[in-house]
C-alpha positions, -999 to 999 in steps of 0.1 A, spaced: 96 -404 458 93 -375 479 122 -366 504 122 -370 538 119 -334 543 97 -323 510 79 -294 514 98 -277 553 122 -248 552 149 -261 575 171 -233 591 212 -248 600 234 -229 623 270 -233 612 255 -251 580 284 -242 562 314 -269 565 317 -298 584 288 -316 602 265 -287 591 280 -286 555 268 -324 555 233 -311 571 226 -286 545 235 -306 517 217 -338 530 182 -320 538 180 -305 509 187 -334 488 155 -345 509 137 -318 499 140 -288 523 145 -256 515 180 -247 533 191 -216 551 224 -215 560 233 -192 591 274 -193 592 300 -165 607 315 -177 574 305 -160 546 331 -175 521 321 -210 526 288 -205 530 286 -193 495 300 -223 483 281 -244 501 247 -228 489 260 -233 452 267 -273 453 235 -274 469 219 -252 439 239 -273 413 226 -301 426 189 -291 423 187 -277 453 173 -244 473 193 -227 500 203 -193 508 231 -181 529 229 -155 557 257 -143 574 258 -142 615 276 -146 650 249 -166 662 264 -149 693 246 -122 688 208 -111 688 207 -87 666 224 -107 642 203 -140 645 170 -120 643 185 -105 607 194 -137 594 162 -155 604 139 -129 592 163 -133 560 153 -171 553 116 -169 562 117 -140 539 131 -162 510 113 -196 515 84 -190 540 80 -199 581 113 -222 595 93 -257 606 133 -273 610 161 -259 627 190 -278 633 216 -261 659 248 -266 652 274 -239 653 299 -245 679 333 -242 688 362 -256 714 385 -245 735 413 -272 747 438 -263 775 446 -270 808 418 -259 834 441 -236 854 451 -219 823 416 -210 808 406 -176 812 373 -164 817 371 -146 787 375 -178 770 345 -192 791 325 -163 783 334 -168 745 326 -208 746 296 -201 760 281 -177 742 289 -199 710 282 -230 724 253 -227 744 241 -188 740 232 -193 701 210 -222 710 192 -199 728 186 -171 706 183 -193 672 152 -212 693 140 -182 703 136 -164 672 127 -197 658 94 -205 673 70 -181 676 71 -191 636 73 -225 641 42 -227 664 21 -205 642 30 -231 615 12 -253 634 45 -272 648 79 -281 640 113 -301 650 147 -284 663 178 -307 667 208 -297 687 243 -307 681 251 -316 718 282 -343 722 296 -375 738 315 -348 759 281 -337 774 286 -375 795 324 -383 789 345 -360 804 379 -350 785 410 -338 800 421 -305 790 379 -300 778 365 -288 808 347 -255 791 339 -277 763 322 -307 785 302 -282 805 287 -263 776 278 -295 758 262 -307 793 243 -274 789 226 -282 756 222 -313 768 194 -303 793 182 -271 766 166 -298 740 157 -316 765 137 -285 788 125 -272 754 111 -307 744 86 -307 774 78 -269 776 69 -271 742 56 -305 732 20 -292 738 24 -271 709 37 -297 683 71 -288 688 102 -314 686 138 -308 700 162 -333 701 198 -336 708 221 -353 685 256 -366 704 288 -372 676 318 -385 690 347 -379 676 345 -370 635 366 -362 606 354 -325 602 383 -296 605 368 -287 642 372 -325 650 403 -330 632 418 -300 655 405 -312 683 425 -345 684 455 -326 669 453 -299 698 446 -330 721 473 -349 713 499 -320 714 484 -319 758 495 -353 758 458 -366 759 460 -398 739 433 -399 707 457 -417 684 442 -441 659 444 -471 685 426 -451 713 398 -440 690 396 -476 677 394 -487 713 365 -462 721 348 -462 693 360 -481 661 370 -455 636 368 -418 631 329 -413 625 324 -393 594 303 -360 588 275 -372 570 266 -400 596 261 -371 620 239 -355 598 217 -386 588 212 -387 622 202 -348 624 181 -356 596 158 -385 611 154 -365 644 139 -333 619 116 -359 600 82 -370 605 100 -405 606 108 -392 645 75 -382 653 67 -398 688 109 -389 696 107 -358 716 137 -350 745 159 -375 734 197 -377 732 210 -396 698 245 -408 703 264 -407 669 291 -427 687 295 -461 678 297 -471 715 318 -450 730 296 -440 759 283 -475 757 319 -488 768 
């Protein structure tokens, strides 16, 4: 039977660990051809070899996805290798947690540009070949925090609310050309950048201790339900689903 994603070259931004890691592995056990785009370079190695060892194609190319230059070298670098990018799923991102009054705005500047910047120029490089493909699907890795603020997130919530309204705006300026985007909305998962996140929370005195999280939202969601999720929004399964915000949540903004 013939994977959900036989036969697309699927581009992932921080595709290297974590909900990405899950990403890469996942679409190409569905039959994508994976480049991984990752500041990393160490882990995105490793990734690309489970994926090859377990029948597999994916290719790593290092980037800040910060940076223009940089995305336009690793793009080039996976159409290059497997042909036009029909699937990109956007998901490099970091955090910042600390008191509002003692951000800085070089921490703003930095957030964004991660956050909310490299959806920008990943899309931007992305589509001229995805439309002369004749169409395509991009998936964005927005957040519960894009709806539910956080204390001690305030950088954080306002980026996510940012790439909230980017997959949405790019769904209707482009739907007349076949093109996708969707925004996919974890809660809180058991990846290192989530794992930090409640630690760093915690530590501010913001309470994410197992009861709280069970009381918003059951249990820590894992990586690779995130990434099913990515996954349906990038098939053909999700063809009619353009604009839409997917909450991977369990019913924490349901609450």
């Amino acid at each position: 039977m013939a994977g959900r994603l036989q036969g697309k070259v699927a581009l992932i931004s921080g595709g290297s660990t974590g909900m990405g890691g899950a990403a890469s592995r996942i679409f190409a056990a569905e039959g994508a051809r994976v480049g991984i785009v990752d500041i990393n370079a160490e882990a995105g190695a490793k990734a690309v070899a489970e994926i090859t060892a377990a029948g597999g194609e994916a290719i790593f190319a290092q980037a800040d996805v910060s940076r223009a230059d940089q995305v336009e070298r690793a793009v080039a670098a996976v159409s290059t290798a497997f042909g036009p990018i029909t699937v990109l799923f956007n998901h490099a991102g970091s955090i910042v947690i600390k008191p509002f009054l003692e951000t800085t705005e070089q921490e703003w500047d930095r957030l964004t540009e991660i956050n909310v910047k490299s959806m920008f120029l990943m899309t931007r490089a992305v589509l001229p070949q995805m439309i002369a493909a004749g169409g395509g699907a991009i998936v964005c890795t927005s957040s519960i925090s894009a709806v539910a603020a956080t204390p001690m997130e305030v950088l954080y919530d306002t980026t996510k609310g940012a790439v909230h309204m980017f997959a949405r705006a790019i769904a209707v300026e482009f739907r007349d050309r076949n093109i996708r985007c969707n925004a996919v909305c974890p809660g809180f998962v058991r990846t290192p950048h989530g794992l930090r996140e409640v630690k760093e929370l915690q530590a501010a005195g913001v309470d994410v201790s197992e009861a709280a999280l069970a009381a918003q939202q059951g249990r820590i969601c894992e990586p690779e339900e995130v990434a099913r999720a990515a996954l349906f929004l990038a098939s053909d399964e999700a063809s009619f689903v353009n604009g839409a915000h997917l909450f991977v949540d369990n019913g924490f903004t349901a609450i």
